[in-house]
DOGULO-660937 format. One record per residue (C-alpha): x, y, z; residue in one letter. Coordinates in pm, whole numbers, padded with zeros to 5 digits, always signed. Each point is the difference from the previous one (the first is absolute). Layout:
REM residues N
XYZA;...
***
This chain:
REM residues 640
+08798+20997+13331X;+00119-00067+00367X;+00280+00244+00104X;+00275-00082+00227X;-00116+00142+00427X;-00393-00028-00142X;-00218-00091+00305X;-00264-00254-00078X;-00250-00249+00107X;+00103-00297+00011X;-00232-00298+00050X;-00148+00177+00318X;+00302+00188+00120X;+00270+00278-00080X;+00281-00032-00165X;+00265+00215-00129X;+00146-00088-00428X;+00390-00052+00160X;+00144-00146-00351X;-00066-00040-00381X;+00078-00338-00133X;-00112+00004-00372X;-00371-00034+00005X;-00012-00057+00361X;-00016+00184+00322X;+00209-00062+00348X;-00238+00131+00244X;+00096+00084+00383X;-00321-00061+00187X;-00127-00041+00355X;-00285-00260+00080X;-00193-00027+00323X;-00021-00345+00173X;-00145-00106+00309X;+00163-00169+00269X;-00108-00136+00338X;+00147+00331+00183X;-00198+00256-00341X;+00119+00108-00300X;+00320-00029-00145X;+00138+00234-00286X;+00220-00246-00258X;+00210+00129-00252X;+00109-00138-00260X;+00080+00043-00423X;-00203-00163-00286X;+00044-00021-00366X;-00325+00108-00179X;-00159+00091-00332X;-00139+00316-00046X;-00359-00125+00005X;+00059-00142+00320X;+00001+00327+00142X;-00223+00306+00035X;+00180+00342+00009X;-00105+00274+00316X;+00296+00233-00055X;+00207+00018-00361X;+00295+00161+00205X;+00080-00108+00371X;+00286+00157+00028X;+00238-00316+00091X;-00049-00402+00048X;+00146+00040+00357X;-00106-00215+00345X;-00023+00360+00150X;-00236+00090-00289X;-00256-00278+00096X;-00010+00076+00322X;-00104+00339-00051X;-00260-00128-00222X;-00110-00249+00272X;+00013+00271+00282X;-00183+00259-00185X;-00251-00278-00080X;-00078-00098+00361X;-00052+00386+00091X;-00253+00025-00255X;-00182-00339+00080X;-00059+00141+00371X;-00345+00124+00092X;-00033+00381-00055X;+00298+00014-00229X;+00077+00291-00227X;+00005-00234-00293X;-00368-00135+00126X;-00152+00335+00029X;+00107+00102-00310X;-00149-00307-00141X;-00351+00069+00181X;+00005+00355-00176X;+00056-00068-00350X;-00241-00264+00026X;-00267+00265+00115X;+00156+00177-00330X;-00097-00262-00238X;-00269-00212+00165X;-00232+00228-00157X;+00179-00024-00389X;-00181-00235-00204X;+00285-00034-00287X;+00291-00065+00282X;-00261-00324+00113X;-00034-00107-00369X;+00364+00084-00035X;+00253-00121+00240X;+00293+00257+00095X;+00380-00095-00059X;+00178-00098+00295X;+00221+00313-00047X;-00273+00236-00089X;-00088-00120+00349X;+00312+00093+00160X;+00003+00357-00169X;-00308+00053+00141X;+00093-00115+00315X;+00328+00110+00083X;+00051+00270-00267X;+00256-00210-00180X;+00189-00382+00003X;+00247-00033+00234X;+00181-00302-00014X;+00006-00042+00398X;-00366+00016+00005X;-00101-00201-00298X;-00050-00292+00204X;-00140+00102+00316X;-00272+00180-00195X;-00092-00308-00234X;-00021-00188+00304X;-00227+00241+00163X;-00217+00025-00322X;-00044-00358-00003X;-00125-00056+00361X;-00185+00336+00003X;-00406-00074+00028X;-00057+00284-00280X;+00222-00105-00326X;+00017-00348-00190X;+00256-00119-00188X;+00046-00092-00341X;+00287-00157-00191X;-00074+00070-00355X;+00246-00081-00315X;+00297-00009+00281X;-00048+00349+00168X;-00205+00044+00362X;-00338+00202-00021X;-00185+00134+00294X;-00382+00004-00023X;-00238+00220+00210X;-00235-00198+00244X;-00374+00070+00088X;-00073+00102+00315X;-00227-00303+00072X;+00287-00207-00127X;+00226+00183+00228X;-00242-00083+00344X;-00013-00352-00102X;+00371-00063-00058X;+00019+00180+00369X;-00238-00226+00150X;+00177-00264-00109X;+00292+00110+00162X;-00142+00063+00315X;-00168-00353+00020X;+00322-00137-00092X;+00158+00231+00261X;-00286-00103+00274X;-00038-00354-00105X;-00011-00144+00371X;-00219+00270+00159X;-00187-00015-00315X;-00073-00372-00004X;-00084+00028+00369X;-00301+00237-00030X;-00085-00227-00286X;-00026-00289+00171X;-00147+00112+00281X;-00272+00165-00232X;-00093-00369-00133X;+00012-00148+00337X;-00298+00276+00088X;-00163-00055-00346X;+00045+00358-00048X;+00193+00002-00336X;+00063+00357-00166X;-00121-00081-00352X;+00059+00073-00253X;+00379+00035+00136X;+00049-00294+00215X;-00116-00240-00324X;+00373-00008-00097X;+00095-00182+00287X;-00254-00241-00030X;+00128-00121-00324X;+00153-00319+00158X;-00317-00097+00216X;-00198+00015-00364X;+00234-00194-00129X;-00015-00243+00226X;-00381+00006-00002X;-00008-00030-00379X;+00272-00301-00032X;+00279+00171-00134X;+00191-00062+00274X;+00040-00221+00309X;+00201+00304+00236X;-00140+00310+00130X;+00221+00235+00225X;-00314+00145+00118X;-00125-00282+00129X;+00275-00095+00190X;+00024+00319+00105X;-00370-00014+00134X;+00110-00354+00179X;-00335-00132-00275X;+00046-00369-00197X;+00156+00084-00313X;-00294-00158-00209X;-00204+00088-00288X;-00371+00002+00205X;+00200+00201+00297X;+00064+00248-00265X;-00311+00042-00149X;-00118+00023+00325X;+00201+00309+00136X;-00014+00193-00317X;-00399-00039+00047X;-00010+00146+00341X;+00255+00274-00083X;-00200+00081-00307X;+00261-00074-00248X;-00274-00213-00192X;-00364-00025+00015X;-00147-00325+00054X;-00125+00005-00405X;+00394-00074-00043X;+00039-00329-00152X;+00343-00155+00008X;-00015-00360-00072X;+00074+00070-00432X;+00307+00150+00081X;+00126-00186+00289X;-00076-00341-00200X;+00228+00201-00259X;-00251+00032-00257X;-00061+00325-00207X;-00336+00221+00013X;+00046+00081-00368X;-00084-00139-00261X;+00296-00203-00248X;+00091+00327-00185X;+00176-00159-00340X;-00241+00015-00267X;-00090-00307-00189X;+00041+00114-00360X;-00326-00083-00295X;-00065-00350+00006X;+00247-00117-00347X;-00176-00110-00323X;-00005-00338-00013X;-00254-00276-00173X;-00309-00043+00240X;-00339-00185-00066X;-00308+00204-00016X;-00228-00150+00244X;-00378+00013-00111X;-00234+00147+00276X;+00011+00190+00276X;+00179-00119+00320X;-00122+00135+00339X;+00244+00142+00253X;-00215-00016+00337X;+00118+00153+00318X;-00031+00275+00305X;-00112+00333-00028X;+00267+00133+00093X;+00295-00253-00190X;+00203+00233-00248X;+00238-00261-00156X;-00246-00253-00173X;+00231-00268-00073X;-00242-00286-00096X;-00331-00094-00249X;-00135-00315-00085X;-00272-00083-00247X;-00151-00344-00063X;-00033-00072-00467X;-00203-00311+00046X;+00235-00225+00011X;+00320+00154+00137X;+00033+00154+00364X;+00277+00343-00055X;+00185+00153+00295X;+00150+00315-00168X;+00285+00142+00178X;+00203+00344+00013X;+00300-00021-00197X;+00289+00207+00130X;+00243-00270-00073X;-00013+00099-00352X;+00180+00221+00105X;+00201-00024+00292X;+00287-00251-00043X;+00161-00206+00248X;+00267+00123+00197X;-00108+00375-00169X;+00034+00324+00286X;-00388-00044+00005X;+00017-00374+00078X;+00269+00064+00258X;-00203+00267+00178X;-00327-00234-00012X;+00179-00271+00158X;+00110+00258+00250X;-00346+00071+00085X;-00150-00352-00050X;-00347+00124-00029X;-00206+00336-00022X;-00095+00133+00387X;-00317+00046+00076X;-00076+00197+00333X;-00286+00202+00088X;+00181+00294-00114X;+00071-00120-00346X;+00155-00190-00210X;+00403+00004-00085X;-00007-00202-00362X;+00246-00274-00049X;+00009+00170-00331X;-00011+00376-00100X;-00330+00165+00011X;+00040+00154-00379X;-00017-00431-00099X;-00329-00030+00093X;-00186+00179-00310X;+00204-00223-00279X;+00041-00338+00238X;-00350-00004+00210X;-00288-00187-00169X;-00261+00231-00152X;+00137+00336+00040X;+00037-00034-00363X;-00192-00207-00244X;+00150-00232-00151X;+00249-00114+00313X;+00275-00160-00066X;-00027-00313+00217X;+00232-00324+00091X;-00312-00319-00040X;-00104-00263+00158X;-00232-00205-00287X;-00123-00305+00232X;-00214-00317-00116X;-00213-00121+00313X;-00186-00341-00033X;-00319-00080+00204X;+00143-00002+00292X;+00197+00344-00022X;+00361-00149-00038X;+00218+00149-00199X;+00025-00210-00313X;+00243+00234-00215X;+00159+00346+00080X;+00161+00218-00275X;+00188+00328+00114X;-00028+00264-00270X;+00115+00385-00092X;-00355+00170-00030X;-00172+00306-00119X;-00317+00006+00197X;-00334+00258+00090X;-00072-00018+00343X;-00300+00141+00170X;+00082+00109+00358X;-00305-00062+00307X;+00007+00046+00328X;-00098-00338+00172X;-00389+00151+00092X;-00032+00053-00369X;+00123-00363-00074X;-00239-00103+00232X;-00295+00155-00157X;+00081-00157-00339X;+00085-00398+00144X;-00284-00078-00246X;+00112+00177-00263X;+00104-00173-00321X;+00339+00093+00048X;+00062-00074+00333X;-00236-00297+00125X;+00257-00222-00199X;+00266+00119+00279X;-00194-00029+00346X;-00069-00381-00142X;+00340-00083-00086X;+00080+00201+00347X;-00221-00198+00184X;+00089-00356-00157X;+00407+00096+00099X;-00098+00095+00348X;-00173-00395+00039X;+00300-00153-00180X;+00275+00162+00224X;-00245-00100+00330X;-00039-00313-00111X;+00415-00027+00030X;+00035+00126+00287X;+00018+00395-00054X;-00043+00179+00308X;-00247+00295+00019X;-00001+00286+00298X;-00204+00271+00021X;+00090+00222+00279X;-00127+00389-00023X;+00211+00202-00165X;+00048+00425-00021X;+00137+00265-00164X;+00133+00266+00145X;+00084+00349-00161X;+00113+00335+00082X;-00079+00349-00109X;+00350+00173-00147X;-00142+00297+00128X;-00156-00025+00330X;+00170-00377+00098X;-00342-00076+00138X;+00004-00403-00014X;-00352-00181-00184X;-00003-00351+00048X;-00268-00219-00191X;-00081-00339-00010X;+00128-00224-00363X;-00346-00095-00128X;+00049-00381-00196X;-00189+00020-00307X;-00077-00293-00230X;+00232+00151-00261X;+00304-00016+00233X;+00005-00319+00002X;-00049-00030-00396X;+00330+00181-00051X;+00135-00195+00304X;-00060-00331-00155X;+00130+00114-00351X;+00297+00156+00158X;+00045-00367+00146X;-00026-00201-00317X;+00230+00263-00169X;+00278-00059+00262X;-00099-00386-00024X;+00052+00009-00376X;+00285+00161-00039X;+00163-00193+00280X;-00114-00307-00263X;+00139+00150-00309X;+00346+00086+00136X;+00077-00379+00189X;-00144-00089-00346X;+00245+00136-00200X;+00295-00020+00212X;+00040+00395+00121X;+00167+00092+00324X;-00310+00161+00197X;-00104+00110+00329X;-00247-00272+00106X;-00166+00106+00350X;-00090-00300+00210X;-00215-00065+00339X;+00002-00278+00232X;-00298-00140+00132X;-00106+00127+00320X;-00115-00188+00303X;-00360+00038+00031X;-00202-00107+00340X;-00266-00228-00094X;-00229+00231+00210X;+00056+00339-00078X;-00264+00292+00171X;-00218+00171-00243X;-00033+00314-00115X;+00291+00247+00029X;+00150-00183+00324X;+00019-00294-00262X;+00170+00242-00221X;+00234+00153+00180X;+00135-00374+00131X;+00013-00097-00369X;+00204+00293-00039X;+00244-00091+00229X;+00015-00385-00129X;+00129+00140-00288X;+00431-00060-00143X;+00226+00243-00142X;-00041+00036-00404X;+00358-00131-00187X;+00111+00143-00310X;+00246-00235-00214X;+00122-00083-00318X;-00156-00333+00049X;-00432-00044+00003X;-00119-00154+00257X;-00357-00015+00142X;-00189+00298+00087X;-00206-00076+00259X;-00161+00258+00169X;-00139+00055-00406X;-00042-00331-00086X;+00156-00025-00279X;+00363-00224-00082X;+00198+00245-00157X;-00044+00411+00033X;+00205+00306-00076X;-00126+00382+00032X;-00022+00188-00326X;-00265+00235+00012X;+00136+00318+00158X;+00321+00071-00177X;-00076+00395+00039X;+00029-00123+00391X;+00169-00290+00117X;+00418-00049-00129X;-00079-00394+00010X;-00259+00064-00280X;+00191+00181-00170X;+00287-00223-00003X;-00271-00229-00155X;-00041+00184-00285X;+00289+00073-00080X;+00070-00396-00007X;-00271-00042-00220X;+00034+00274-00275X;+00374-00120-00003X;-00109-00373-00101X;-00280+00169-00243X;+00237+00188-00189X;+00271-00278+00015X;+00283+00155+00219X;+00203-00031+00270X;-00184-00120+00323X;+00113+00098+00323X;+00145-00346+00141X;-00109-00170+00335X;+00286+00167+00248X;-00062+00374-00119X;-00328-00095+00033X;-00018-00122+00326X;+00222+00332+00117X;-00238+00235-00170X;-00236-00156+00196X;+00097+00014+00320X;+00113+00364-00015X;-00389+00113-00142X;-00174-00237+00267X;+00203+00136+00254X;-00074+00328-00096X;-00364-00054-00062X;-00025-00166+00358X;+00138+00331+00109X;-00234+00208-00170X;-00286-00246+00164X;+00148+00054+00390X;-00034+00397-00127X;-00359-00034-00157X;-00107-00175+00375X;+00164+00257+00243X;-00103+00271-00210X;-00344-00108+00010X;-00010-00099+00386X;+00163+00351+00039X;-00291+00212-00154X;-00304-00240+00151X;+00171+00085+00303X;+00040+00390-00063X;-00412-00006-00136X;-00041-00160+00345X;+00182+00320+00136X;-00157+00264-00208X;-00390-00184+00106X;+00079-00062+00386X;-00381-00061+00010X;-00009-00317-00212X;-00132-00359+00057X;-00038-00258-00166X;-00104-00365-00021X;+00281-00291+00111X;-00057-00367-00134X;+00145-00272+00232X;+00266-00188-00221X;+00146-00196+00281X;+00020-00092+00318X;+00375-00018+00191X;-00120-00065+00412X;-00118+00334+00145X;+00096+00201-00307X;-00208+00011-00325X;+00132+00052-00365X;-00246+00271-00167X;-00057+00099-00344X;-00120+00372-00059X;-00120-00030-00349X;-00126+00387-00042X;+00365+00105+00025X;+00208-00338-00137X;+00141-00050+00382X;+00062-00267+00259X;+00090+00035+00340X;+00032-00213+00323X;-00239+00074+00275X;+00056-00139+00342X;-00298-00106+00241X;-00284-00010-00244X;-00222-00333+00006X;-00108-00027-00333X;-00099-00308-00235X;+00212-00020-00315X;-00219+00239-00289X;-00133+00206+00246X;-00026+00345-00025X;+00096+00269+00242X;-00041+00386-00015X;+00413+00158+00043X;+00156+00331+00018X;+00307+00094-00078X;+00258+00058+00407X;+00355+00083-00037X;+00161+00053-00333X;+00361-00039-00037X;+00072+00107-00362X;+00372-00033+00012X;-00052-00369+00094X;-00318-00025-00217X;-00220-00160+00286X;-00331+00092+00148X;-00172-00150+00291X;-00383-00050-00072X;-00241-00001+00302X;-00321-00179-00016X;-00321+00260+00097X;
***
C-alpha cells in the first residue's frame, strides 16, 4: 500500500505521493518537455491508482517542490560522465557479471541501491534509477509492478556502445560510408547495414533509397542491383526478379489435409502419367478403354474449398514458379504425395470420360470422382512403347486431334526451347536443350481435348466457368521457313482472353476451351474444379461476378509469376555466360530490320540484335558472348 511522501515512477518520471484520497493517490510530479530554446521542467499534480505507479522509495521524507528538485538535481549529477553514481554502477557490474543465478535472476531495484549506495535514500532514489536505466551494463525489468535490474554480457554491453557511438557520430559516420561505396571499397561485413535501402530498392520493396541519392545514382531497381554487385554486396548468382515481382521462394506452407471419403468410381486399367525426368508433381494420366478417351486429373479440390485460407493463398500466387532454382508450389509441398497422380495407387482423380467419333470430336464428355492406378513414364520410355498395346491407341487418337485442330486453323510453332538449372551447392548454371518427343505431344493433345471437353460440359449445363479464348491472328500469306518462319508466326500471334463467356480458341482450333489439367499448378484450374465438383455434388456454384473477380486476381498473379519465371531464366543464361567466358555458339537469322539482324541462339534459348551483319534470313552464324550487363539482363553477341 502507497504511503503518503513515497517517491515513485510514474509513467516515465518522478513523482512524490502528496495526498490520500480513498483508493487513490495525489501525486506531485515533475515531467521534462522540450521546447524550441531545450528542456523545460513542468510541474504539476495527478490523481492516480496505485497500479499506475511503481514505488523507488517507500518513505521520501515530504511531497514538497523543494523535495523534487533535490531528486532532479541529484539525478543530473549522477547522469554526468564519470559520476560517482556511474562508477559505482561499472563496479558492481564487474561483481556480478560473472554470477550465473543473478543473470537467471534479476536483482530488486532496492537490492540494487543497497549495493550501490549502502542504503535508500530518498534524495537519491531517482537519480540512481535513472542512471541504472541508461547505464550500458544493467537492463531493466518491470515484473508484477516492482523494477528489476538484470546483469548484461559483455558482448551485449560493446554492442549497445556501438550503437551509441554511431548514433553519436551519425554524420561523420555516414560520410566515411559513403565515401567507401563511392570507391567500391565497402567494409563488409559492417557496412551491409547501411546498404539495406539500396537492396531494397534493388529487390522491389521499395521505390526510395537514401543511399542512392546520397551517391547522386537513379534511384532504380537495375541501378541497385548494379552497385551492390560492384561493391560485393551480392554475387552475380543473386536472383531478384521472384521477390521484386512480389512473389514468394517458398513453397504454399498450409497443408492440404487427406483427401475426404467420398463415393468415387473405380476406373478399370491402368492410366499412364507421362512426363520429364525431372517433374515431381505428376498431375495428369490418360488411358484409352476402347471406346472412351480418359484425361485423369489431380484432385485437390476435394479438398480445398472456395474462398478456404488455402484457396486465398493460391489465388495469391496464381500459379506454382518455376525458375532454374526451383520450384515455389502454388500448393504446399506435403500435398503432393496424397494429391499427385501415382505417388499412390489407386489416385484419387477428378475425370474426363470423352466419346470421340471418326474424326476425333468430342461427341460426349462426363466429369467423374475417380479411384484410379496410374503408371508413371518418363516421355523416352513412352516413346519406346508407342506400339505397345496400351499406348498405340493414344499416339493415334493424338495424331488424328493434331489434323483436326490444323485443319481449323490451330497454329503450331516450334521454336527451340531450354532448360536451365542450377546446382544448390556450387550455383554453377547447366543449360540443355527441351528434346520434343512423340509422347509430348500425346499428352499435349489429350490435355487439349480435356480442356475442350470440359469447356463443353460446363456451357452445356449452364455453370459459370472460366472459358479462355484466342483471336485469330494475322498471318502473311508468305511466311519464311524454318525458324525465321517461326519466330514471325510467333509474333503474329494475339493475347489469350479468359471469360465467363466461350468463345473461339484459335490459336488451338477448337470453339470453346478452358484449362483444367494442372490444378496442383495453375489457380484458374483450380477454380475449375472446384466449379465442377460443386455442380457434381449438387451445391452452391460460385456465380458469374465472384467468378470473374477470382479470376482476375489468379491471372494477374499467374502473369506475375510468368514475368518472374522469364527474368529469372534470362538472369542465369546470362550468369552461365559469365561463369564460361569462353563460350560460342551458333545464331539463326530470324529477321532482318535494315543493317541490324534478329538472331536466335538456340543452344542457350536466346535472341539478340546484331548490327552490321549481312546475312540471309535462316542463316547461321558462329557468336560469342561481349558485354554482359546482368542488372539490365542484356548481352551484346559478336559474330567471329
Amino acid at each position: 500500500m502507497l504511503k503518503k511522501n513515497s517517491i515513485v515512477l510514474y509513467k516515465t518520471f518522478p513523482a512524490v505521493v502528496k495526498e490520500i484520497d480513498g483508493d487513490k493517490f495525489i501525486l506531485y510530479y515533475c515531467q521534462s518537455r522540450a521546447t524550441a530554446s531545450g528542456k523545460k521542467a513542468v510541474y504539476g499534480e495527478q490523481k492516480v491508482r496505485e497500479k499506475d505507479v511503481i514505488v523507488l522509495c517507500a518513505d521520501g521524507g515530504s511531497s514538497s517542490a523543494e523535495k523534487i528538485q533535490r531528486l532532479l538535481s541529484f539525478c543530473d549529477d549522477a547522469l554526468k560522465d564519470g559520476s560517482e553514481v556511474q562508477t559505482q554502477i561499472a563496479e558492481l557490474h564487474e561483481l556480478l557479471a560473472d554470477d550465473v543465478s543473478s543473470r537467471e535472476k534479476p536483482v530488486a531495484f532496492a537490492e540494487m541501491v543497497e549495493l550501490l549506495r549502502g542504503g535508500m535514500n530518498s534524495d537519491e532514489c531517482w537519480g540512481v534509477y535513472s542512471a541504472l536505466k541508461a547505464s550500458f551494463q544493467f537492463a531493466e525489468k518491470i515484473d508484477g509492478g516492482g523494477i528489476f535490474f538484470v546483469p548484461r554480457t559483455n558482448e551485449e554491453i560493446e554492442l549497445l556502445k556501438k550503437k551509441a557511438f554511431e548514433k553519436d557520430n551519425a554524420d561523420e559516420i555516414r560520410g566515411e560510408f559513403i565515401a567507401r561505396v563511392r570507391a567500391r571499397k565497402l567494409k563488409l561485413p559492417d557496412d551491409a547495414k547501411f546498404m539495406g535501402d539500396v537492396e531494397a530498392l534493388a529487390l522491389g520493396k521499395t521505390d526510395k533509397s537514401r543511399t542512392m541519392r546520397d551517391l547522386k545514382i537513379s534511384e532504380t531497381p537495375e541501378k541497385a542491383h548494379k552497385l551492390l554487385l560492384e561493391c560485393g554486396m551480392w554475387e552475380i548468382t543473386r536472383n531478384p526478379y521472384p521477390i521484386r515481382w512480389g512473389l514468394s521462394m517458398k513453397s504454399a506452407s498450409e497443408s492440404l489435409g487427406l483427401p475426404p471419403d467420398e463415393e468415387r468410381f473405380l476406373v478399370a486399367g491402368e492410366a499412364y502419367a507421362i512426363d520429364n525426368e525431372w517433374s515431381g508433381d505428376p498431375d495428369d494420366a490418360i488411358a484409352f478403354d476402347g471406346e472412351y478417351l480418359w484425361v485423369h486429373i489431380a484432385d485437390p479440390a476435394s479438398f480445398v474449398r472456395p474462398e478456404s485460407s488455402i484457396d486465398k493463398s493460391a489465388r495469391a500466387r496464381g500459379a506454382t514458379l518455376y525458375i532454374p532454382e526451383g520450384a515455389s508450389r502454388m500448393l504446399s509441398e506435403d500435398s503432393l504425395e496424397e494429391y499427385a497422380l501415382g505417388l499412390k495407387n489407386p489416385s484419387r482423380a477428378l475425370s474426363f470420360k470423352m466419346k470421340l467419333d471418326d474424326n476425333g470430336d468430342i461427341v460426349s464428355c462426363d466429369v467423374m470422382k475417380t479411384l484410379v492406378n496410374v503408371k508413371r513414364l518418363t516421355y523416352g520410355q513412352a516413346d519406346e512403347l508407342r506400339d505397345s498395346r496400351e499406348l498405340a491407341p493414344l499416339f493415334s487418337i493424338a495424331q488424328r486431334n493434331f489434323r483436326r485442330r490444323c485443319e481449323r486453323g490451330a497454329v503450331n510453332i516450334q521454336l527451340p526451347e531450354v532448360h536451365i538449372t542450377v546446382d544448390g551447392e556450387t550455383k554453377r548454371v547447366s543449360i540443355g536443350g527441351v528434346p520434343h518427343p512423340e509422347s509430348a505431344a500425346v499428352v499435349r493433345e489429350a490435355m487439349v481435348l480435356a480442356g475442350e471437353g470440359a469447356a463443353r460440359f460446363a456451357f452445356k449445363n449452364n455453370i459459370p466457368f472460366p472459358f479462355i479464348s484466342q483471336e485469330s491472328p494475322e498471318i502473311p500469306k508468305e511466311l519464311p521457313e524454318g525458324m525465321a518462319g517461326q519466330f514471325r508466326l510467333r509474333k503474329c500471334m494475339r493475347r489469350r482472353n479468359v471469360s465467363v463467356t466461350p468463345s473461339v480458341h484459335s490459336g488451338l482450333g477448337v470453339g470453346m476451351y478452358s484449362q483444367v489439367t494442372s490444378p496442383l499448378r495453375r489457380y484458374g484450374d483450380l477454380i475449375s474444379h472446384e466449379q465442377l465438383r460443386a455442380f457434381l455434388d449438387g451445391k452452391k456454384l460460385i456465380d458469374k461476378d465472384d467468378m470473374l473477380m477470382r479470376m482476375g486476381a489468379g491471372d494477374a498473379a499467374a502473369m506475375a509469376a510468368k514475368k518472374a519465371e522469364r527474368n529469372s531464366n534470362r538472369h542465369w543464361t546470362l550468369v552461365y555466360l559469365l561463369q564460361n567466358p569462353e563460350w560460342t555458339g551458333e545464331a539463326v537469322c530470324v529477321e532482318i530490320q535494315g543493317k541490324t539482324s534478329i538472331f536466335c541462339i538456340p543452344e542457350i534459348g536466346m535472341e539478340t540484335l546484331i548490327a552490321g551483319t549481312k546475312c540471309a534470313l535462316n542463316e547461321t552464324i558462329r557468336v560469342k558472348a561481349g558485354k554482359i550487363d546482368l542488372p539490365n539482363l542484356e548481352c551484346v553477341f559478336m559474330p567471329l
